[in-house]
TORVEX-365533 format. One line per field, with one value per residue (C-alpha): residue number from 1; residue in one letter; x, y, z. Coordinates in Angstrom, 3 decimals. Layout:
N
k	c(NUM;...)
r	c(a;...)
c1	c(X;...)
c2	c(Y;...)
c3	c(Z;...)
END
This chain:
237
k	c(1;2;3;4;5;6;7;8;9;10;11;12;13;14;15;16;17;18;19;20;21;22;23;24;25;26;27;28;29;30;31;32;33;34;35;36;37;38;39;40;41;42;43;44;45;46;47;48;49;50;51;52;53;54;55;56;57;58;59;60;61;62;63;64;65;66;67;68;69;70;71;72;73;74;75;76;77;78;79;80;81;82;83;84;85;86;87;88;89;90;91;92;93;94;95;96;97;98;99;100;101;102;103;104;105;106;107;108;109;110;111;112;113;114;115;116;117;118;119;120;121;122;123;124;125;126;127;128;129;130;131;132;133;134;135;136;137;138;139;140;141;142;143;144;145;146;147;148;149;150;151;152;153;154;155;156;157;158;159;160;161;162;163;164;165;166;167;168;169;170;171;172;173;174;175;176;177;178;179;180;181;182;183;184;185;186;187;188;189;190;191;192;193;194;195;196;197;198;199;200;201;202;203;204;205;206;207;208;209;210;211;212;213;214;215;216;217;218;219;220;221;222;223;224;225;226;227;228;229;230;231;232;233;234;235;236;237)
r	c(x;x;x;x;x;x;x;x;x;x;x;x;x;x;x;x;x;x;x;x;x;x;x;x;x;x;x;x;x;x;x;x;x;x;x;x;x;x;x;x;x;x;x;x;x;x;x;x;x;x;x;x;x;x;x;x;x;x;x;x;x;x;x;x;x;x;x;x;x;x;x;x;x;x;x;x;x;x;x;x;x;x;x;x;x;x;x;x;x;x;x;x;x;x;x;x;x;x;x;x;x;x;x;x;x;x;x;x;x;x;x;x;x;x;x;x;x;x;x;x;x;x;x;x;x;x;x;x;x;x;x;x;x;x;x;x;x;x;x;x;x;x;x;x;x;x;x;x;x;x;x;x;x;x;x;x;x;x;x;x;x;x;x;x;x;x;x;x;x;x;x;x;x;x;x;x;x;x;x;x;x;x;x;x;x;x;x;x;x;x;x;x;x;x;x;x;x;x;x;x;x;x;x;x;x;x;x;x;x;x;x;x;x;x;x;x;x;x;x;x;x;x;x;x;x;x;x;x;x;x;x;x;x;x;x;x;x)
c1	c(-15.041;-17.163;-15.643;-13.965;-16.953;-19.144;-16.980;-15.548;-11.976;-10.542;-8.262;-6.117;-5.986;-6.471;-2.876;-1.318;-2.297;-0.740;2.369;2.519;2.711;1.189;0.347;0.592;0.030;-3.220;-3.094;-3.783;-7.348;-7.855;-8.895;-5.434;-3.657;-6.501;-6.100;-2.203;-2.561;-4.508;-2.104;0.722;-1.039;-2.177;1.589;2.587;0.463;1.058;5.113;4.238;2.023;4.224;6.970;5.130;3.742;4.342;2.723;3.305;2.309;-0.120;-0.721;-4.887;-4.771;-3.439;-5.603;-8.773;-6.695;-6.503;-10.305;-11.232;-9.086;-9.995;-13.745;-13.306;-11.771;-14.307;-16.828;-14.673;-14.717;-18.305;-19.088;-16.188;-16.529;-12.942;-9.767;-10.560;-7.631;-5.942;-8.306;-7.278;-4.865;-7.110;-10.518;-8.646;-6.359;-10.279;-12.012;-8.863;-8.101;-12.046;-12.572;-9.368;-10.914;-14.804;-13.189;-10.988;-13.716;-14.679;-11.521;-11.746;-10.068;-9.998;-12.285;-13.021;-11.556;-14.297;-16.579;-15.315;-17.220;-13.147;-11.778;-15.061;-15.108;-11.261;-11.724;-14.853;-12.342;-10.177;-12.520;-14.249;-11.007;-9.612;-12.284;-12.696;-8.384;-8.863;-11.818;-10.003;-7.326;-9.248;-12.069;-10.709;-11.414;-13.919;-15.307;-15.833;-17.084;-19.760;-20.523;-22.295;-24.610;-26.676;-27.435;-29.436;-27.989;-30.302;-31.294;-27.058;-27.826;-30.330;-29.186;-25.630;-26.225;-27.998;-25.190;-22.803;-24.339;-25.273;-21.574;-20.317;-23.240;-21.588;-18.852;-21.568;-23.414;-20.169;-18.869;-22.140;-23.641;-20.331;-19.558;-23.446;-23.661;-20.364;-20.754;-24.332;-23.713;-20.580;-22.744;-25.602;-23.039;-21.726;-25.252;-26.107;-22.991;-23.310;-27.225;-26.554;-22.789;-20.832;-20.191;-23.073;-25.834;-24.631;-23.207;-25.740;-25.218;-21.742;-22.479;-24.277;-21.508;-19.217;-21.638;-22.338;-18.633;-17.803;-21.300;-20.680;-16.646;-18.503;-21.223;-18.451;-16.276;-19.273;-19.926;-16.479;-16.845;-19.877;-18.898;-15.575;-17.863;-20.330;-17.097;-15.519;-18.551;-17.257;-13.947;-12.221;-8.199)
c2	c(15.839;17.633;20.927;20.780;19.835;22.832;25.414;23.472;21.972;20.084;21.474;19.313;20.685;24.293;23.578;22.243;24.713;27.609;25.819;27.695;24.978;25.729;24.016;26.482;29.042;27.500;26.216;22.449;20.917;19.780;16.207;15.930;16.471;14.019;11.329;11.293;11.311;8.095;7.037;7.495;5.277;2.821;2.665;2.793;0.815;-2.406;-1.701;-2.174;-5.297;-6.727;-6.960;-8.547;-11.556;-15.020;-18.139;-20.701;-17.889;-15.832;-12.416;-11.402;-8.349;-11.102;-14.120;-10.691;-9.837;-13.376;-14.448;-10.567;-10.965;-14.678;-13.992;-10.822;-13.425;-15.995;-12.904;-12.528;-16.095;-16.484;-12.814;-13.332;-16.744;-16.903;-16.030;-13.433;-13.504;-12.020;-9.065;-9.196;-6.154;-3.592;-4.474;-4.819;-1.660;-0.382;-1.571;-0.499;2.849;3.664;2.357;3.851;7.437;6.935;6.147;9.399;11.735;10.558;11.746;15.254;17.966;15.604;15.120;12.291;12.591;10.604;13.279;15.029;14.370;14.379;11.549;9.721;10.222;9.526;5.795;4.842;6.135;4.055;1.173;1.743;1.747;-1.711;-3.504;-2.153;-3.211;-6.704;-7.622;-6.444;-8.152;-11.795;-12.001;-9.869;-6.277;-7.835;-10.339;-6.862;-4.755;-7.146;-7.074;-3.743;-4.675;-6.826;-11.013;-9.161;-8.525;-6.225;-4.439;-3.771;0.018;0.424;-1.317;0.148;3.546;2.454;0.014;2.558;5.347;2.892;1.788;4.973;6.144;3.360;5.899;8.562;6.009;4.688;7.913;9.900;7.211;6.974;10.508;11.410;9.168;9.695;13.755;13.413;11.452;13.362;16.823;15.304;14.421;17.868;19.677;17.777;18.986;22.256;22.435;20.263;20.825;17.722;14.615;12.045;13.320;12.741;9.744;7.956;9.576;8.870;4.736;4.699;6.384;4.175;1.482;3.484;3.314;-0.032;-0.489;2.482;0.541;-2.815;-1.598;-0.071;-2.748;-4.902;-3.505;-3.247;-7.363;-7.749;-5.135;-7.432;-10.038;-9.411;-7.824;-11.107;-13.411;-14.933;-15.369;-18.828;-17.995)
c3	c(23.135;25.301;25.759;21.701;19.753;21.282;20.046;16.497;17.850;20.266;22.861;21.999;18.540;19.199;21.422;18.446;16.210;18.527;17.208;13.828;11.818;8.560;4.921;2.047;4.384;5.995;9.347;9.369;10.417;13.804;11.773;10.351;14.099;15.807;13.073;13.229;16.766;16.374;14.090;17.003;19.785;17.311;16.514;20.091;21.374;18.684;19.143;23.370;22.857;20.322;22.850;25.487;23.141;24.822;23.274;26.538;28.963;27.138;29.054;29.993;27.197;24.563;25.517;24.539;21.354;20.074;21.119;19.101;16.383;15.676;15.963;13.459;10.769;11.442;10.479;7.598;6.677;6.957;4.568;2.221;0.709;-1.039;0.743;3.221;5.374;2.269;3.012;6.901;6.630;5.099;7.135;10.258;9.981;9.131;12.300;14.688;13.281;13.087;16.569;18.286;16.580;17.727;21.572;21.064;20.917;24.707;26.097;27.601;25.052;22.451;19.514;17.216;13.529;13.036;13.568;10.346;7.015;5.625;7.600;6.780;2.992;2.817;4.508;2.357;-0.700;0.256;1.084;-2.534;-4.191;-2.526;-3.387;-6.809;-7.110;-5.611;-7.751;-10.913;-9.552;-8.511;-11.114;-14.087;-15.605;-18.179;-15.515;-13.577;-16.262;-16.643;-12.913;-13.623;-16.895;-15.392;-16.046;-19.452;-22.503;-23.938;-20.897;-20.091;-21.827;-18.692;-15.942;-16.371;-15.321;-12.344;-11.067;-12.090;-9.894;-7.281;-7.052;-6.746;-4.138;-1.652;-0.935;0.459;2.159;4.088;4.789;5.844;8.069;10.169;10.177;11.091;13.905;15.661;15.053;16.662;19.562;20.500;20.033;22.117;24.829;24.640;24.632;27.850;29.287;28.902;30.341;33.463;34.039;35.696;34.475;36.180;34.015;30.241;31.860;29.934;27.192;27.115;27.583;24.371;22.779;23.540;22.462;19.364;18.816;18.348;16.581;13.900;13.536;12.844;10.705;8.480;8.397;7.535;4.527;3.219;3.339;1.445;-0.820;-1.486;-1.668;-3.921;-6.331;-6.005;-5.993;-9.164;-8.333;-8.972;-7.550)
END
């Protein structure tokens, strides 16, 4: 993070790239190779713990996972009034792949895809298209439809528009409020580097990214539960 993001790329990336690999003749963004990296140890890393599982001798690291993982569905629970352990899958593969990227960008020579306005807009695409799918799916396309006029008959030719444009202005707001505040704390980090050199002086710096990280991964996955919620407010399945 600190060395990459002052010059545009990661080492990591700029090492990869020196491979040659190409897409249509363009070399491929330093996002793409630090998200598939994430990919890879979030991959690893389940395949590892997965082996190790033990229900009458629970390990330290699963005895964490199991308190985290049942306080994130009792957050789910308590935002999502009908079935949200259906929704489990999507908002936690959310909150670990958007976590696992903010902590990336704290490694030296690594970046966080995170930081890029792409990887951002591409989750809250995908988070905006979910929801849109499961409340078609739980309250009904006409049940949905109506979601957007407004309690008001007569005022449906106003209010539309708005709820229309408001729905669709989610996906900037999701993507531009992570992508702004991981991209400025990892540049502030950086900018304190380079004045004062060494590592004990953005030290600071560095301990409110890492708060910042698991703050901007909640905030977003949040949001994705109230905007299932209030899609599926009406549901009766």
């Amino acid at each position: 993070m600190l060395l990459a993001l002052l010059s545009g790329e990661s080492v990591f990336g700029s090492l990869l790239r020196r491979s040659g690999l190409t897409v249509y003749g363009q070399p491929i963004p330093d996002e793409i190779w630090l998200a598939t990296f994430v990919f890879g140890v979030v991959i690893l890393l389940a395949f590892i713990a997965s082996r190790a599982l033990s229900v009458e001798r629970p390990g330290g690291i699963q005895q964490v996972t199991e308190l985290s993982v049942g306080g994130f569905v009792g957050l789910m629970e308590d935002t999502i009034p009908h079935h949200a352990r259906r929704h489990l899958p999507v908002i936690g593969t959310f909150a670990v792949f958007i976590l696992v990227s903010n902590l990336l960008g704290m490694v030296p020579g690594f970046g966080s895809p995170t930081a890029s306005a792409n990887v951002t807009l591409a989750l809250a695409l995908v988070s905006f298209t979910y929801y849109n799918i499961a409340a078609l799916r739980e309250v009904g396309p006409v049940a949905h439809v109506k979601h957007f006029l407004g309690p008001v008959a007569a005022l449906a030719i106003l209010i539309g528009p708005i709820e229309i444009f408001s729905h669709f202005a989610r996906n900037l707001s999701l993507s531009m409020r992570l992508f702004g505040n991981i991209f400025g704390e990892h540049q502030a980090t950086g900018i304190f580097q380079g004045f004062f050199g060494g590592w004990l002086i953005p030290l600071p710096m560095m301990v409110l990214g890492l708060f910042g990280a698991f703050l901007q991964t909640f905030i977003f996955c949040l949001l994705s539960m109230i905007y299932i919620a209030l899609a599926t407010e009406h549901s009766d399945h």
